[in-house]
N, CA, C and O atoms as a GROMACS GRO file, in nm:
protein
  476
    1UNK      N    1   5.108  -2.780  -1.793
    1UNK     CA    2   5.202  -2.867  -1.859
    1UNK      C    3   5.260  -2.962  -1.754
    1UNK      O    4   5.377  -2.952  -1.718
    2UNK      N    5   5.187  -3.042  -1.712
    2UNK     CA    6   5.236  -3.181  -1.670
    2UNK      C    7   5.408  -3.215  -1.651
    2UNK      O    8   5.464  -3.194  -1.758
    3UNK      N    9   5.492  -3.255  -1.558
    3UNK     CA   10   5.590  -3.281  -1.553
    3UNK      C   11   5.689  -3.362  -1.494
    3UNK      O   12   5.749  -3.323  -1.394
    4UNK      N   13   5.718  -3.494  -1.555
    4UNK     CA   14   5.748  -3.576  -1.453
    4UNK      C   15   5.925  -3.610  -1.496
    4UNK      O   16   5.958  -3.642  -1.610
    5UNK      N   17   5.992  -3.601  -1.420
    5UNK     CA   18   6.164  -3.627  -1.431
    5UNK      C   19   6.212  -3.735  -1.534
    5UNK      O   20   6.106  -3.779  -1.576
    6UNK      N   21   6.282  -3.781  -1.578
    6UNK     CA   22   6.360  -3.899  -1.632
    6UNK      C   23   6.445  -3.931  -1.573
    6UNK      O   24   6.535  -3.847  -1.561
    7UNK      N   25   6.459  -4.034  -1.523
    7UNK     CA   26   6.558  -4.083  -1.433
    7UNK      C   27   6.688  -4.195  -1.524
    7UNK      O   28   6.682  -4.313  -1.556
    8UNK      N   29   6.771  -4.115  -1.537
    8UNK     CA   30   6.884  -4.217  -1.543
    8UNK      C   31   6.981  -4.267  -1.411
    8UNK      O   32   6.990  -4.192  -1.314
    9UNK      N   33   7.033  -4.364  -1.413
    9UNK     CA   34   7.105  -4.417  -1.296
    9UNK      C   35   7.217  -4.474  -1.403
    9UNK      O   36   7.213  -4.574  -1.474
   10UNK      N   37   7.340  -4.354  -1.386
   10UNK     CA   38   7.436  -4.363  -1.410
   10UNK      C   39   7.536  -4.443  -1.312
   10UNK      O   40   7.534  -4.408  -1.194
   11UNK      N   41   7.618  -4.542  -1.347
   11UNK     CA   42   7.759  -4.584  -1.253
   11UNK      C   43   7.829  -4.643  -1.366
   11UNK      O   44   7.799  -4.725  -1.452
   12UNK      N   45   7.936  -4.570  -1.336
   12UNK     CA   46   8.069  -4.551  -1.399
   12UNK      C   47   8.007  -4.510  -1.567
   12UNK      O   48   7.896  -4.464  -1.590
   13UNK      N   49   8.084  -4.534  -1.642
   13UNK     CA   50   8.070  -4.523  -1.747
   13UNK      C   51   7.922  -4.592  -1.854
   13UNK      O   52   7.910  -4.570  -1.975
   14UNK      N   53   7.824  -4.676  -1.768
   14UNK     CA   54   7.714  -4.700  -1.825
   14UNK      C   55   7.624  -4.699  -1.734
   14UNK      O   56   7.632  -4.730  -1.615
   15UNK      N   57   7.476  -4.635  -1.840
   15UNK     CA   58   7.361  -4.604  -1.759
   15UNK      C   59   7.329  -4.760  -1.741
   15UNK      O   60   7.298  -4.840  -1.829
   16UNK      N   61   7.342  -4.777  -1.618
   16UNK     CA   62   7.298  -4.926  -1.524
   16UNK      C   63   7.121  -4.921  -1.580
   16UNK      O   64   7.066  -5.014  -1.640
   17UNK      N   65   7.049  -4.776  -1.537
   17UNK     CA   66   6.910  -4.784  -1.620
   17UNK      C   67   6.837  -4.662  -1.643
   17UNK      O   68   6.870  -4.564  -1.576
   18UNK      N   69   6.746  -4.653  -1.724
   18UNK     CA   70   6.683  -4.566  -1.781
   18UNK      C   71   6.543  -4.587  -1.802
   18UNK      O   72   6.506  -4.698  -1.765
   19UNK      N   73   6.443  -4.504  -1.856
   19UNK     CA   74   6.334  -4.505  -1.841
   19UNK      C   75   6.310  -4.609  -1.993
   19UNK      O   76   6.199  -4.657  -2.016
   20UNK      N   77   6.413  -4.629  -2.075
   20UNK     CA   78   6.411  -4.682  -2.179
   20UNK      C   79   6.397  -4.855  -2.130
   20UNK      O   80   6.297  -4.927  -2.123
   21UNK      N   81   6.528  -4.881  -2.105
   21UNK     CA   82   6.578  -5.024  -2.054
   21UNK      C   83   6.442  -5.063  -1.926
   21UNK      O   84   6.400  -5.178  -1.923
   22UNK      N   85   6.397  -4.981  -1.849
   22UNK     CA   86   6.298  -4.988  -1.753
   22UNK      C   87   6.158  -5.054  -1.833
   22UNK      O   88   6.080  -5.147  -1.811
   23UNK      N   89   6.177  -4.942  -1.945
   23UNK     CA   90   5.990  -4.984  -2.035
   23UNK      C   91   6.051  -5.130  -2.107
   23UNK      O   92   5.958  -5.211  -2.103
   24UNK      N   93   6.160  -5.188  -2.165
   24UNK     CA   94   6.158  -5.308  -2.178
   24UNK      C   95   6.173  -5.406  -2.146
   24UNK      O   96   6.167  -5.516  -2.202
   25UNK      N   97   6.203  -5.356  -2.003
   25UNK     CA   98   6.216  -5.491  -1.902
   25UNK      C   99   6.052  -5.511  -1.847
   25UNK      O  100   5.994  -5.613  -1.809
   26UNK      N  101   6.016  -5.404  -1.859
   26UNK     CA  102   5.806  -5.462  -1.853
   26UNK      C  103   5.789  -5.531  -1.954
   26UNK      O  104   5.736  -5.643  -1.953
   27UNK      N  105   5.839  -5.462  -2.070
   27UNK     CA  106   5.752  -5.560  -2.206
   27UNK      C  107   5.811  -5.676  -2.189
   27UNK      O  108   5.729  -5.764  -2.214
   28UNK      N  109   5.927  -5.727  -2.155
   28UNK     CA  110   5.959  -5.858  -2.177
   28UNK      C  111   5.916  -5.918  -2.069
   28UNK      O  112   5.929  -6.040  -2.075
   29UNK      N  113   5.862  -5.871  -1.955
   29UNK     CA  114   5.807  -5.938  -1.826
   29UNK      C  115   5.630  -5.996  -1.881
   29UNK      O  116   5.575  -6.105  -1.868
   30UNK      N  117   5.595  -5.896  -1.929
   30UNK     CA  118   5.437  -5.886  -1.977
   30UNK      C  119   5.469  -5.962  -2.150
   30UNK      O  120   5.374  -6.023  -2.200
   31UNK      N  121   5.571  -5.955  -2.213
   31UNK     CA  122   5.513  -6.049  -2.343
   31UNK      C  123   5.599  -6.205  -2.318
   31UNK      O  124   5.568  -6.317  -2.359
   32UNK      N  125   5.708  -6.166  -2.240
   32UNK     CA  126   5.766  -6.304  -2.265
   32UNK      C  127   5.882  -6.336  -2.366
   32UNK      O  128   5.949  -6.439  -2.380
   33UNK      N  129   5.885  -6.235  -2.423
   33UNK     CA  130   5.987  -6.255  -2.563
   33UNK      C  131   6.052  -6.122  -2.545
   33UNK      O  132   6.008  -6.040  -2.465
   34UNK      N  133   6.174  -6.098  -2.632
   34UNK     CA  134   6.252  -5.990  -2.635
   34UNK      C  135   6.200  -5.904  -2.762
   34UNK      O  136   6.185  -5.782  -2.764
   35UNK      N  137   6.176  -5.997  -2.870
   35UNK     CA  138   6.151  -5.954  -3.006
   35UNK      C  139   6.014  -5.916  -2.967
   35UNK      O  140   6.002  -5.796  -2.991
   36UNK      N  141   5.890  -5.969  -2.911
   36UNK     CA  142   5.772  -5.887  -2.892
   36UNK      C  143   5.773  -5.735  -2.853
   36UNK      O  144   5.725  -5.629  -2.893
   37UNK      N  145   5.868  -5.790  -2.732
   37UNK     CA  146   5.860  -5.636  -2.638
   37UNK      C  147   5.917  -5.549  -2.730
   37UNK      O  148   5.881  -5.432  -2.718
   38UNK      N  149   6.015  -5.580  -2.837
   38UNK     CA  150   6.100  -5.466  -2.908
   38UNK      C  151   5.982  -5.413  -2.988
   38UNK      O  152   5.954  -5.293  -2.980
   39UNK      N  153   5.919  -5.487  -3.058
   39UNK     CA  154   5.772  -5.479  -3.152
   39UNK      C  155   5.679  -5.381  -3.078
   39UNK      O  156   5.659  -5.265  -3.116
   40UNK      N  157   5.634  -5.426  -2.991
   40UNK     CA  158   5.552  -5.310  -2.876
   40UNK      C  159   5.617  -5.172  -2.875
   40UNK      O  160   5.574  -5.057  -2.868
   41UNK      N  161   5.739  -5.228  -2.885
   41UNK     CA  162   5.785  -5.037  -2.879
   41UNK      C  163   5.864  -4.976  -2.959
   41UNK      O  164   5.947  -4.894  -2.920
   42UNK      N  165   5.848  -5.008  -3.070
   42UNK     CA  166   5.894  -4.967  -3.196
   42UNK      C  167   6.022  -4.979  -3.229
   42UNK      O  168   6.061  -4.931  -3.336
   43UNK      N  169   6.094  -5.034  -3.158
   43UNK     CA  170   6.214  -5.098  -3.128
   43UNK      C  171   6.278  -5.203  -3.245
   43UNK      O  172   6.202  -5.277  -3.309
   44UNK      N  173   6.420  -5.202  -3.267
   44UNK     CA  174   6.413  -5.343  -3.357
   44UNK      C  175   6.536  -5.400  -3.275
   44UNK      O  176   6.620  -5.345  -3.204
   45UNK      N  177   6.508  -5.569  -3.322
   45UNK     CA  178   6.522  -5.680  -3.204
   45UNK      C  179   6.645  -5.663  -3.173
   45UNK      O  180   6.685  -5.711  -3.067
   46UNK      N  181   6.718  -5.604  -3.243
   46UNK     CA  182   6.869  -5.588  -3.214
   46UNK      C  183   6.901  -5.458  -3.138
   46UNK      O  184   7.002  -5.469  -3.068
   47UNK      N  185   6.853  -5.363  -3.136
   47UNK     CA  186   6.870  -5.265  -3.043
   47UNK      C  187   6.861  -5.336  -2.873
   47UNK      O  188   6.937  -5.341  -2.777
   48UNK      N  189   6.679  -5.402  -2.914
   48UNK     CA  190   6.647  -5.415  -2.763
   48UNK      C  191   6.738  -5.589  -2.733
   48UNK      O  192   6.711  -5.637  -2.622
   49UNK      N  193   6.816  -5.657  -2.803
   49UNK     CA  194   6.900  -5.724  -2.793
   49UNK      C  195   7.047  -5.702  -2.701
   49UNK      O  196   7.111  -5.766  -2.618
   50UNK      N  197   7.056  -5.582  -2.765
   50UNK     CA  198   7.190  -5.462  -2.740
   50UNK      C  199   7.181  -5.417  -2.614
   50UNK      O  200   7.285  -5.415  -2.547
   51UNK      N  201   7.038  -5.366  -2.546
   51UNK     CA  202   7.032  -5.283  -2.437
   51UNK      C  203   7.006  -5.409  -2.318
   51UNK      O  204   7.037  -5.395  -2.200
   52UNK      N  205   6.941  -5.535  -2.377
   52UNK     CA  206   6.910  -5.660  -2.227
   52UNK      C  207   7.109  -5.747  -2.226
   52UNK      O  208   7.154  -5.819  -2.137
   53UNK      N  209   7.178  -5.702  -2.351
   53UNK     CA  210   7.341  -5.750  -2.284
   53UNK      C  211   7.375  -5.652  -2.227
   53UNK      O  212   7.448  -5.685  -2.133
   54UNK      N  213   7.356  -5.490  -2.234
   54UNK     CA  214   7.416  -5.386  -2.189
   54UNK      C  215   7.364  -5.461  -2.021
   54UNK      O  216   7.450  -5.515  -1.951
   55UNK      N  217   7.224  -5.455  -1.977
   55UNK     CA  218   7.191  -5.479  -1.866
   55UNK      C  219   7.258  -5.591  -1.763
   55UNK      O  220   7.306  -5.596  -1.650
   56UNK      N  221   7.227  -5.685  -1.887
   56UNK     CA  222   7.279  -5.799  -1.784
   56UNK      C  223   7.438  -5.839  -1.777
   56UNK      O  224   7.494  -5.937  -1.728
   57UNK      N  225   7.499  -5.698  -1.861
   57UNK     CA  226   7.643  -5.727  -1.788
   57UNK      C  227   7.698  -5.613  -1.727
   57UNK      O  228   7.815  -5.578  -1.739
   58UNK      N  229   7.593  -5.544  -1.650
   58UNK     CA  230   7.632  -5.424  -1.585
   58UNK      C  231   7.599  -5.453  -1.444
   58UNK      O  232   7.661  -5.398  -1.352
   59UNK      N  233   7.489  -5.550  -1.420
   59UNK     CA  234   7.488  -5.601  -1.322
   59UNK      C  235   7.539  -5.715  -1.230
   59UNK      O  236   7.628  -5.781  -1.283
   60UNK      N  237   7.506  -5.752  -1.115
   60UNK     CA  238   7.614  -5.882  -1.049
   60UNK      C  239   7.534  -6.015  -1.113
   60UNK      O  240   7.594  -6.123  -1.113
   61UNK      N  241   7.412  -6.006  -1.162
   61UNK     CA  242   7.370  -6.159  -1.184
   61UNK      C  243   7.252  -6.068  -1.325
   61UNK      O  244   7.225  -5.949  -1.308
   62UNK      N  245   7.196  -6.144  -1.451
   62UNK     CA  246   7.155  -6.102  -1.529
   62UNK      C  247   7.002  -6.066  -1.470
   62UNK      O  248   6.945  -6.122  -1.376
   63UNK      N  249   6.953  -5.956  -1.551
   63UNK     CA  250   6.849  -5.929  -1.501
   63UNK      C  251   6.714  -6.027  -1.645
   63UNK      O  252   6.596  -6.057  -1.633
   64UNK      N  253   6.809  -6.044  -1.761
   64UNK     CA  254   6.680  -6.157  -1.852
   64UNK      C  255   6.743  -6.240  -1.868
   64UNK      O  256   6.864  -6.222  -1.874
   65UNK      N  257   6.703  -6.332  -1.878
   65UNK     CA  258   6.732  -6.486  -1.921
   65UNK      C  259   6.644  -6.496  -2.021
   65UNK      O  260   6.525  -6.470  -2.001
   66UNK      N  261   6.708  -6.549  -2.188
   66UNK     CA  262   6.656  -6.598  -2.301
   66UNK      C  263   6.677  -6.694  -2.350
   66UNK      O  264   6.795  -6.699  -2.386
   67UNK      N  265   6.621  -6.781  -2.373
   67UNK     CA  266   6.607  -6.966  -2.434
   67UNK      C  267   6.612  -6.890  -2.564
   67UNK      O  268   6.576  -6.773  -2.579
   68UNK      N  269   6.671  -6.984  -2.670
   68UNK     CA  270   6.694  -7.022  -2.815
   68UNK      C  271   6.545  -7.055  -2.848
   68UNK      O  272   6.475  -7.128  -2.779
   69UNK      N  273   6.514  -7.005  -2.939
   69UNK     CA  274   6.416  -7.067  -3.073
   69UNK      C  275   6.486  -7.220  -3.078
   69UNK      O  276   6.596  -7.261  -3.042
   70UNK      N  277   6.376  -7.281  -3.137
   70UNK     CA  278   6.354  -7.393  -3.190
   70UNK      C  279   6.196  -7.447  -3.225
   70UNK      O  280   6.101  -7.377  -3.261
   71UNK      N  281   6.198  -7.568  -3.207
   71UNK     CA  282   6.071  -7.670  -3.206
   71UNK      C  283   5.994  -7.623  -3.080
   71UNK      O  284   5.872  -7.627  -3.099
   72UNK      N  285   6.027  -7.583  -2.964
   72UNK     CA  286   5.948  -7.543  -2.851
   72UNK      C  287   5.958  -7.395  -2.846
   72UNK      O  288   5.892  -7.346  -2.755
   73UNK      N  289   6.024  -7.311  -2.923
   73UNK     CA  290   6.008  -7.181  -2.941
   73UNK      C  291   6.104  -7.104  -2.824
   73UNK      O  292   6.118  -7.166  -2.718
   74UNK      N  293   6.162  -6.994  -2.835
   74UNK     CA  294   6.222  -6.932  -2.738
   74UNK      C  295   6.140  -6.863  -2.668
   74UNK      O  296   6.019  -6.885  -2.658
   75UNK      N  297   6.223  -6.743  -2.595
   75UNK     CA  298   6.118  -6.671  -2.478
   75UNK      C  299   6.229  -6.624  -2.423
   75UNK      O  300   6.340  -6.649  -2.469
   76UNK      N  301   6.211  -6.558  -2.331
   76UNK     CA  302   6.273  -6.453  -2.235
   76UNK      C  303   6.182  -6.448  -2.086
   76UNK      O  304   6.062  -6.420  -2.089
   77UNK      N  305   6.240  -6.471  -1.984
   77UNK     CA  306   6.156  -6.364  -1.846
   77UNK      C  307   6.302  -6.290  -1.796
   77UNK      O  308   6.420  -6.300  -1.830
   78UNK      N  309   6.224  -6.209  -1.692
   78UNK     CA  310   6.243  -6.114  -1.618
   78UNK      C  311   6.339  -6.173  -1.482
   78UNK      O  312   6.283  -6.136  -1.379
   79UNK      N  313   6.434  -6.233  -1.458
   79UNK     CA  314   6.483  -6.274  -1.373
   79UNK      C  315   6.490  -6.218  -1.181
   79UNK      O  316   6.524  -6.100  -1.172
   80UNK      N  317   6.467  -6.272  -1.071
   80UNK     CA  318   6.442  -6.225  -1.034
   80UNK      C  319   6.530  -6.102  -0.965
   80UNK      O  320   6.485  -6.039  -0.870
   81UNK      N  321   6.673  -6.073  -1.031
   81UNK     CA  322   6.761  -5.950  -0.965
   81UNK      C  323   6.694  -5.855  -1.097
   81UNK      O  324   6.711  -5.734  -1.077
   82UNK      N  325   6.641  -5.879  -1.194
   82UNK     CA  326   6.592  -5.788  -1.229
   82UNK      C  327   6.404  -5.748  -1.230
   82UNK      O  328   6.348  -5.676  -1.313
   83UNK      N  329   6.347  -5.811  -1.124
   83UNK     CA  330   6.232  -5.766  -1.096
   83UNK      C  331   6.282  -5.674  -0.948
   83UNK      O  332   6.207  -5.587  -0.903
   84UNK      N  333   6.389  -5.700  -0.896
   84UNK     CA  334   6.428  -5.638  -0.811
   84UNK      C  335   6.493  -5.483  -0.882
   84UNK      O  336   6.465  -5.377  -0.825
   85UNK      N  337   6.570  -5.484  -0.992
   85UNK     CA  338   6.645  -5.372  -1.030
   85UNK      C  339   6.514  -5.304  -1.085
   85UNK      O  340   6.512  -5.182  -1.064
   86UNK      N  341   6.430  -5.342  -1.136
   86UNK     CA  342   6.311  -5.242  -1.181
   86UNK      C  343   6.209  -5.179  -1.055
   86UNK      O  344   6.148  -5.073  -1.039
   87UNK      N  345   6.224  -5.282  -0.991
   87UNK     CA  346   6.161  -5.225  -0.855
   87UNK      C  347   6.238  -5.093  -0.789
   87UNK      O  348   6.193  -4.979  -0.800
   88UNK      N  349   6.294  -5.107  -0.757
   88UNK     CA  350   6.424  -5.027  -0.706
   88UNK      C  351   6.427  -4.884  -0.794
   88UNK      O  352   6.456  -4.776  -0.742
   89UNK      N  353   6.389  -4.901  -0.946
   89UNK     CA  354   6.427  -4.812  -1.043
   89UNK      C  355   6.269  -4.741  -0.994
   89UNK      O  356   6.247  -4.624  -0.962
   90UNK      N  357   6.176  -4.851  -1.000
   90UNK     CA  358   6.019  -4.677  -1.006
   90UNK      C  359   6.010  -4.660  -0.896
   90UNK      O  360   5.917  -4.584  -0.869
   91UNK      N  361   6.109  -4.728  -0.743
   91UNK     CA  362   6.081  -4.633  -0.635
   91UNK      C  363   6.207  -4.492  -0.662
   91UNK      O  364   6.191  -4.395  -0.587
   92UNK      N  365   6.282  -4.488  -0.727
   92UNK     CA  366   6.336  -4.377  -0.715
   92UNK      C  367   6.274  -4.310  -0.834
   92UNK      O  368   6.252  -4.201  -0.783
   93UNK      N  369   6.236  -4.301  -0.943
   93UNK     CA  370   6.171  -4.262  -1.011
   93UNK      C  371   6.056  -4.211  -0.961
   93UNK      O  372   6.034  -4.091  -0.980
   94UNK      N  373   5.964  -4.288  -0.891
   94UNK     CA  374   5.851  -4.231  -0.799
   94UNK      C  375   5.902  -4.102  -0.672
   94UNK      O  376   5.835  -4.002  -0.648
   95UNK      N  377   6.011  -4.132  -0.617
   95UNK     CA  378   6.061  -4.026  -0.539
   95UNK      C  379   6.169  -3.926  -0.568
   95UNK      O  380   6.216  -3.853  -0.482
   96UNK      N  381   6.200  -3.927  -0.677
   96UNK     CA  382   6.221  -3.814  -0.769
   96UNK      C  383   6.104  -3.691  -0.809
   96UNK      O  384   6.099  -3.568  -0.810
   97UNK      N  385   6.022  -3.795  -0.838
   97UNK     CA  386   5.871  -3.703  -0.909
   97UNK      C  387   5.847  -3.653  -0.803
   97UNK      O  388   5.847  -3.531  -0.816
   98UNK      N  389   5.818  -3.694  -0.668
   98UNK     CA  390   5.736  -3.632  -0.546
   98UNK      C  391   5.788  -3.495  -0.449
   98UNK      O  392   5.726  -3.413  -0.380
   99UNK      N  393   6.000  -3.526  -0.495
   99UNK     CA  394   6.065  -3.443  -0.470
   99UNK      C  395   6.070  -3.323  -0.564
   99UNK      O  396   6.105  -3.214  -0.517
  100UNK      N  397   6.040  -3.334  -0.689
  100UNK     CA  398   6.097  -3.251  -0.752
  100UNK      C  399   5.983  -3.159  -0.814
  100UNK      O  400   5.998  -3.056  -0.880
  101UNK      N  401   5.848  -3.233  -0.771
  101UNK     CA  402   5.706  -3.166  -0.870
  101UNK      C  403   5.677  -3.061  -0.846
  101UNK      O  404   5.601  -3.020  -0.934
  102UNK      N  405   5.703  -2.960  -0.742
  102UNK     CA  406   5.715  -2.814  -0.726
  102UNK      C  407   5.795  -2.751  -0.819
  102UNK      O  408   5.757  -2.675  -0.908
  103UNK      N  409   5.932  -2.797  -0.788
  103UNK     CA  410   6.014  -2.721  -0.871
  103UNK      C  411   6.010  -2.750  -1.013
  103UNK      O  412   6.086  -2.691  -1.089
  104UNK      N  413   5.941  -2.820  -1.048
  104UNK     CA  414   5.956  -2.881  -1.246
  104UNK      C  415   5.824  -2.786  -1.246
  104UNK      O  416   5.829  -2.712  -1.344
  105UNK      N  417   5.683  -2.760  -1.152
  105UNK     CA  418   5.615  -2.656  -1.186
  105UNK      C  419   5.619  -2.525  -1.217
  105UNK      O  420   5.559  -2.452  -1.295
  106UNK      N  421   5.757  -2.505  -1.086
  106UNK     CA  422   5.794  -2.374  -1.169
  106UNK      C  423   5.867  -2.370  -1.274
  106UNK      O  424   5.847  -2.285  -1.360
  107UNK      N  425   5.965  -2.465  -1.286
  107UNK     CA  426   6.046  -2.481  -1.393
  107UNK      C  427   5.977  -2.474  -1.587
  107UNK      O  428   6.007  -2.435  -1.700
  108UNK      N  429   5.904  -2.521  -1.534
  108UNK     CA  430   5.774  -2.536  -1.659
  108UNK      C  431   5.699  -2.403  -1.672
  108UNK      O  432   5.685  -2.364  -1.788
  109UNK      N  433   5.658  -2.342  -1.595
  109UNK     CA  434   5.627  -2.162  -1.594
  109UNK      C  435   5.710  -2.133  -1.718
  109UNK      O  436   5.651  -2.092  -1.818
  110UNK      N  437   5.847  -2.152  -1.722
  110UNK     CA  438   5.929  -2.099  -1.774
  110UNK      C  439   5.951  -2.118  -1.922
  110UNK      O  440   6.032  -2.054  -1.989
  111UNK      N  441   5.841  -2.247  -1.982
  111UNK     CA  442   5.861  -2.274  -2.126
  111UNK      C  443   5.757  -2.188  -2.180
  111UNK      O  444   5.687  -2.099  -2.131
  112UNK      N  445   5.768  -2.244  -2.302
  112UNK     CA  446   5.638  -2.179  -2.410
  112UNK      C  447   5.540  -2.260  -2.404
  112UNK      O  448   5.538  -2.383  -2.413
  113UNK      N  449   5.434  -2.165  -2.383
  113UNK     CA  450   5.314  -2.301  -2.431
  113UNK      C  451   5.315  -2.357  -2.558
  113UNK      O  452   5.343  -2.291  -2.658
  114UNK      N  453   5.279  -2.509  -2.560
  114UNK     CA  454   5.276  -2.580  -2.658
  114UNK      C  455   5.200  -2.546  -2.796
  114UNK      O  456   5.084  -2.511  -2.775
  115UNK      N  457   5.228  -2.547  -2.904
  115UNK     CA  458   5.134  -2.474  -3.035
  115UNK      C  459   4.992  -2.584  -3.064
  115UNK      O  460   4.982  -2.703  -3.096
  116UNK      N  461   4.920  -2.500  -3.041
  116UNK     CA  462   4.780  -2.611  -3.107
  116UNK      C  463   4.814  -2.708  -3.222
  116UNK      O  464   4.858  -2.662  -3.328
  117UNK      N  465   4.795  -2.837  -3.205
  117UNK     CA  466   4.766  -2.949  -3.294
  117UNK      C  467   4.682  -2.872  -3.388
  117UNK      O  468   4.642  -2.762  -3.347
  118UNK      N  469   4.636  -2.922  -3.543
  118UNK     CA  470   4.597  -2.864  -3.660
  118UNK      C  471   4.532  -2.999  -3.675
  118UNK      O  472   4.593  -3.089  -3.732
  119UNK      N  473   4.422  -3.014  -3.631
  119UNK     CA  474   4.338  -3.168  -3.689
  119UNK      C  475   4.293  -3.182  -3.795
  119UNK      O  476   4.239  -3.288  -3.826
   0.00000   0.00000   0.00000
């Protein structure tokens, strides 16, 4: 049973980031839009609306920048304090996993095995 951590990065009273806010700051890097990336992940536009203001006012400078719809269409990128805050997020995420993959092996000893799927 495979086991890799979830990393939240709590300060003060809001998670600054999560493995959540992390996977939509890719989709909006990789689609370009907020409403795509929410679409990609089953998301609706107002949640992942909710979580890119949570972001970009938890930090010192926004991590998306989004243009208005119109005649030339809106969009979203990835700004660059937040190609930096995601960076930052899968190196500790990555060194979480490397620290902790012994002990989540044993830790995992300790569940039930999973019940067979019924195809």
């Amino acid at each position: 049973m495979p086991s890799q951590p979830r990393l939240r990065v709590l300060l003060g009273e809001a998670t600054a980031m999560g493995p959540g806010k992390a996977a939509l700051l890719e989709k909006i890097a990789a689609t370009g839009s907020i409403s795509k990336a929410a679409r990609s992940m089953g998301m609706s536009y107002r949640r992942a609306w909710l979580l890119v203001e949570a972001m970009n006012s938890s930090f010192s400078e926004p991590l998306v920048e989004a243009a208005r719809g119109g005649s030339g269409g809106g969009g979203a990128r990835i700004t660059p304090m937040g190609e930096e805050a995601l960076r930052q997020y899968r190196e500790m995420e990555a060194e979480a996993t490397d620290l902790l993959s012994e002990r989540l092996a044993r830790f995992a000893q300790l569940m039930r095995e999973p019940a067979p799927k019924n195809d």
